[in-house]
NUTOR-583600 format. One record per residue (C-alpha): x, y, z; residue in one letter; residue number from 1. Coordinates in Angstrom, 2 decimals, decimal comma. Layout:
# NUTOR-583600
+---------+---------+---------+---+-----+
|      xx |      yy |      zz | r |   k |
+---------+---------+---------+---+-----+
|       X |       Y |       Z | A | NUM |
...
+---------+---------+---------+---+-----+
//
This chain:
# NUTOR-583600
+---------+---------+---------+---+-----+
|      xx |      yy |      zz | r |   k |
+---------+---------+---------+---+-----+
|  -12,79 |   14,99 |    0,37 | X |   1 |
|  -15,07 |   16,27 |    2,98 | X |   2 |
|  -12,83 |   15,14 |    5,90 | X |   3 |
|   -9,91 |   16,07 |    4,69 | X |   4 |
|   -8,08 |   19,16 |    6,48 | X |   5 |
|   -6,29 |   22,05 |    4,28 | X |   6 |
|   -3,24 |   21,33 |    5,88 | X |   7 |
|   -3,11 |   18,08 |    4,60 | X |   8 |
|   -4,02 |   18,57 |    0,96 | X |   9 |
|   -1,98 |   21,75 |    1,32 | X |  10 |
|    1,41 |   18,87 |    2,65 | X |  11 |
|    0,72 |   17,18 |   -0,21 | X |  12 |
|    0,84 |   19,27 |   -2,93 | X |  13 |
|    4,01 |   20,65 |   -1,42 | X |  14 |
|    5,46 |   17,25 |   -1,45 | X |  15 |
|    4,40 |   16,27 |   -4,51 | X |  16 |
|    4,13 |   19,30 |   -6,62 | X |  17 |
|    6,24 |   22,02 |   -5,23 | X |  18 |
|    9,23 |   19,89 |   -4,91 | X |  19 |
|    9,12 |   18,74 |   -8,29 | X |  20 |
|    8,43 |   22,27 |   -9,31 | X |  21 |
|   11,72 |   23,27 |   -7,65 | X |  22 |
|   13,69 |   20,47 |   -8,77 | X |  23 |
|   12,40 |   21,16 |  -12,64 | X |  24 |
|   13,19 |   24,46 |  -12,17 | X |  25 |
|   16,74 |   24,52 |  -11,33 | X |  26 |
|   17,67 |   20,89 |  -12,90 | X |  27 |
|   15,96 |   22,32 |  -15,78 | X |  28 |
|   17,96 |   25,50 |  -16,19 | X |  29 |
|   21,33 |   23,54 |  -15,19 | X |  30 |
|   20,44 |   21,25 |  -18,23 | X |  31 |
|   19,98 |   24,02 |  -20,46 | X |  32 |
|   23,00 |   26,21 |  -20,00 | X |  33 |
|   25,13 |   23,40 |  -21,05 | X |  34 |
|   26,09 |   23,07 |  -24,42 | X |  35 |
|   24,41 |   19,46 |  -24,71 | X |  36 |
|   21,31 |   19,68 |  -23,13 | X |  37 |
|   19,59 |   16,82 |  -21,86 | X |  38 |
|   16,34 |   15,19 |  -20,49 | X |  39 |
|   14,06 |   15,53 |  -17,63 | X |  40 |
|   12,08 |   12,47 |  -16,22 | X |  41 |
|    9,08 |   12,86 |  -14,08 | X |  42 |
|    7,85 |    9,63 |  -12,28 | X |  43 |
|    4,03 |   10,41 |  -12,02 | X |  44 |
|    1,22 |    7,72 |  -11,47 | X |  45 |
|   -2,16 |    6,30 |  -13,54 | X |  46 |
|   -3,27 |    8,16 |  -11,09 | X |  47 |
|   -3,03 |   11,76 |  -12,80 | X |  48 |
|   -5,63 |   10,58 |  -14,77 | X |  49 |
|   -8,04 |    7,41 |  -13,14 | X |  50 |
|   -9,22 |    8,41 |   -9,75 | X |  51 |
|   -8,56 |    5,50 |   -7,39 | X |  52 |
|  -11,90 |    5,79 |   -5,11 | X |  53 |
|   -9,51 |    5,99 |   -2,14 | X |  54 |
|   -6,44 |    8,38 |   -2,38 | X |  55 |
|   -7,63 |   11,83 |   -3,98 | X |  56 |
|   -4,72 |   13,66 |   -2,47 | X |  57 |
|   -2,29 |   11,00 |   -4,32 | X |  58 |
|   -4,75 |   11,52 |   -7,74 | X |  59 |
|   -4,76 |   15,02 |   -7,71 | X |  60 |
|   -1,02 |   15,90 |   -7,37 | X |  61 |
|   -0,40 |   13,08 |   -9,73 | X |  62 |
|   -2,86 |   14,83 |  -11,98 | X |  63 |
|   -0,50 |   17,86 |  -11,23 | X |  64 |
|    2,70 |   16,51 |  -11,94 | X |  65 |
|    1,89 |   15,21 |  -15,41 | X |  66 |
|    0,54 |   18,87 |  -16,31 | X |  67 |
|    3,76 |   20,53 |  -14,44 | X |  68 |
|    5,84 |   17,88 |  -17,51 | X |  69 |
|    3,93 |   19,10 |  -19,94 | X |  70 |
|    4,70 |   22,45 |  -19,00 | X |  71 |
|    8,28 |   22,28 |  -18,76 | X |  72 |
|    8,78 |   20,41 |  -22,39 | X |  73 |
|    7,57 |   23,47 |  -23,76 | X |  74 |
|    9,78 |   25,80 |  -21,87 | X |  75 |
|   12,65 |   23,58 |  -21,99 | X |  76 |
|   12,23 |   22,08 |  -24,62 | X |  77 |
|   13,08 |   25,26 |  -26,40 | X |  78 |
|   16,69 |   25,21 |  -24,69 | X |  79 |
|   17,40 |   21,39 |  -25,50 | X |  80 |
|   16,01 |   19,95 |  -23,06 | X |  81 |
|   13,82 |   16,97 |  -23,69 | X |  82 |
|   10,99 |   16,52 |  -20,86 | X |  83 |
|    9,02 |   12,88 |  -20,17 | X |  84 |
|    6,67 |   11,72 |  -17,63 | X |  85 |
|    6,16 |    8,20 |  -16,42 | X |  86 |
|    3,06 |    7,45 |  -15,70 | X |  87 |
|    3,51 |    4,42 |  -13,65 | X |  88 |
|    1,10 |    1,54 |  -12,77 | X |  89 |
|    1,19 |   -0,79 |   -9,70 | X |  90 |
|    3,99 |   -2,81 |   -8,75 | X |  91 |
|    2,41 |   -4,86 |   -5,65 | X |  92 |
|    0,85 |   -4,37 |   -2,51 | X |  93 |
|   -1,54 |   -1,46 |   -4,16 | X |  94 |
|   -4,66 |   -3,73 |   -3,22 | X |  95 |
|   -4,95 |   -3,38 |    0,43 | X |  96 |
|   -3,52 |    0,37 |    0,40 | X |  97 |
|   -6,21 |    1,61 |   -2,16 | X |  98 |
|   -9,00 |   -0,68 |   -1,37 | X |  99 |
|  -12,44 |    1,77 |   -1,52 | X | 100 |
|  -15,76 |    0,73 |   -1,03 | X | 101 |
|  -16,75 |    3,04 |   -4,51 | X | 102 |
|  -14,08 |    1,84 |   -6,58 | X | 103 |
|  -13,06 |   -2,29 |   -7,75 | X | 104 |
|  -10,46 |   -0,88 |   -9,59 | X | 105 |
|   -8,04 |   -2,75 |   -6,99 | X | 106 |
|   -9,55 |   -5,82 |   -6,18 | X | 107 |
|   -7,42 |   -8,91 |   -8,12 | X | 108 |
|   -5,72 |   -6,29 |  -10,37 | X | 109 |
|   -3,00 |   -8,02 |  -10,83 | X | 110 |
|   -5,46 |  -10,67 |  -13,06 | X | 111 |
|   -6,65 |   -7,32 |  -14,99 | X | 112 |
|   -3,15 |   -6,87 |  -16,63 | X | 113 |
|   -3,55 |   -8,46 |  -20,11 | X | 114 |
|    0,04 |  -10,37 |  -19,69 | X | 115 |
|   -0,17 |  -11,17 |  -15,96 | X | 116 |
|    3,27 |   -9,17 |  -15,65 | X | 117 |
|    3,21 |   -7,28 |  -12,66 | X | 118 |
|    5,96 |   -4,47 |  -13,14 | X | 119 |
|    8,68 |   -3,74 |  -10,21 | X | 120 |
|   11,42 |   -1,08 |  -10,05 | X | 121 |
|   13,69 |   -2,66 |  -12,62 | X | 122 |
|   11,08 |   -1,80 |  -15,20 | X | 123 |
|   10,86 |    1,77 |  -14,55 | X | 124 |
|   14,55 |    1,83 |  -14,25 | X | 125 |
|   15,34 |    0,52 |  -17,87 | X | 126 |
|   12,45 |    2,39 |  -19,45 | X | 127 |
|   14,72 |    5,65 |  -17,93 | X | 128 |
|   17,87 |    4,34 |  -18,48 | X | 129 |
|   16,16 |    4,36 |  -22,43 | X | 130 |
|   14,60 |    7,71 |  -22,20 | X | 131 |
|   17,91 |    9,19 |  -21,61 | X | 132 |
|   19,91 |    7,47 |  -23,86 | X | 133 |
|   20,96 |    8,52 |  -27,75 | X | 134 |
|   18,21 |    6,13 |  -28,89 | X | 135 |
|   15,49 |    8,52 |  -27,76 | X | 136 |
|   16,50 |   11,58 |  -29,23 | X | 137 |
|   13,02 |   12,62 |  -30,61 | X | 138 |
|   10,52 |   12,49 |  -27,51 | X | 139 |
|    9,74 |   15,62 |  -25,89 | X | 140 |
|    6,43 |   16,23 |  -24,30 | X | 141 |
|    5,12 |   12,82 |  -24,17 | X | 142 |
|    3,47 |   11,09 |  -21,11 | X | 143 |
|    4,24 |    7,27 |  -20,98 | X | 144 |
|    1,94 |    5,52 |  -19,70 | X | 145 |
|    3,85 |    2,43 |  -17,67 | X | 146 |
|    1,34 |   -0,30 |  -16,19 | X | 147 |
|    1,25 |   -3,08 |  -18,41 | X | 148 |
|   -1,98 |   -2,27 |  -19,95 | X | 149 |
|   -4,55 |   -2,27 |  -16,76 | X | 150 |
|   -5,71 |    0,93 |  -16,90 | X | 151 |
|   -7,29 |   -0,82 |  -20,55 | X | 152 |
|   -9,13 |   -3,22 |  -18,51 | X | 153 |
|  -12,88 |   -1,72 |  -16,98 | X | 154 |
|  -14,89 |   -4,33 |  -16,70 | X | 155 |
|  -15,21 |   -6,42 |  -13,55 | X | 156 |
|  -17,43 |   -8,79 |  -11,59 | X | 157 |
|  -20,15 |   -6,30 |  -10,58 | X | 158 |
|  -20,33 |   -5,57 |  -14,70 | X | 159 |
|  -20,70 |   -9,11 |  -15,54 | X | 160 |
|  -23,42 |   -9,00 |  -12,97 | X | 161 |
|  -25,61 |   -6,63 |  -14,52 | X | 162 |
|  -25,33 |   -7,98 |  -17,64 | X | 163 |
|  -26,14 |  -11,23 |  -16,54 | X | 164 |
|  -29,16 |   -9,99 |  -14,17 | X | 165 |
|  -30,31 |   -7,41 |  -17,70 | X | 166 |
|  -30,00 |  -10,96 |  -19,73 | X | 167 |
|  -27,34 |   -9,75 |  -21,98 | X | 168 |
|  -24,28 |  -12,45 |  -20,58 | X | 169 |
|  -21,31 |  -12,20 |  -19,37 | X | 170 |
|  -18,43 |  -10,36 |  -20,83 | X | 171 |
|  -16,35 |  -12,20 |  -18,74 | X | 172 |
+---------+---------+---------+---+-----+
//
């Protein structure tokens, strides 16, 4: 945080944020002046709401973005229009981009997903192509949380360590 310039925090909120503020807003209103109505996804991150150690910029507009969805279901949501976020997990590669020296969150992740699925694009896209279907009708408001159940998993090696060092065992 210290080293980080304005200008940079200030890009990436503007990427992040403002652009999905803009595209809510006028996606949003299209939606709603048509007789039907209709949905809006957000494709956020765990991130909006576990820190990674490593890419605050990325956490905090994350964090953003989930709030800005919750936001518009209950402006929109009075026109018709249904709002969701995705709150998507990793899908490969995260371990070297967010490896910090304060956070194991990362390391062998993959192994922290109770089914050892690793979720890839086609996921997200039939979890939307669902969300805007007739068969969700009744969701509005409601952050979906899409990372095959890692952000469950918290304990790790240096855990089991203490434990084992304090002479209560591994959990492990």
């Amino acid at each position: 945080i210290e080293e980080t310039e304005y200008s940079l925090f200030e890009n990436n909120l503007s990427e992040n944020i403002l652009s999905s503020f803009l595209c809510s807003k006028i996606v949003g209103q299209t939606v709603a002046d048509t007789a039907k109505g209709g949905k809006l996804i957000f494709i956020s991150s765990i991130h909006g709401e576990k820190p990674t150690g490593r890419a605050f910029l990325y956490s905090c507009a994350m964090g953003a973005l989930s709030n800005l969805a919750k936001e518009t279901s209950l402006e929109y949501g009075r026109l018709g229009v249904d709002t969701i976020c995705v709150e998507m997990g990793p899908t490969g590669g995260e371990d070297e981009i967010l490896k910090s020296e304060i956070s194991t969150f990362y390391d062998a992740y993959q192994y922290k997903i109770p089914s050892g699925y690793l979720g890839n694009a086609n996921d997200l896209a039939s979890l939307c192509a669902w969300l805007i279907s007739d068969q969700c009708r009744y969701l509005n408001g409601a952050q979906i949380r899409m990372d095959g159940g890692l952000v469950l998993h918290y304990v790790d090696e240096r855990v089991n360590d203490w434990m084992t060092r304090s002479g209560m065992g591994k959990i492990l």
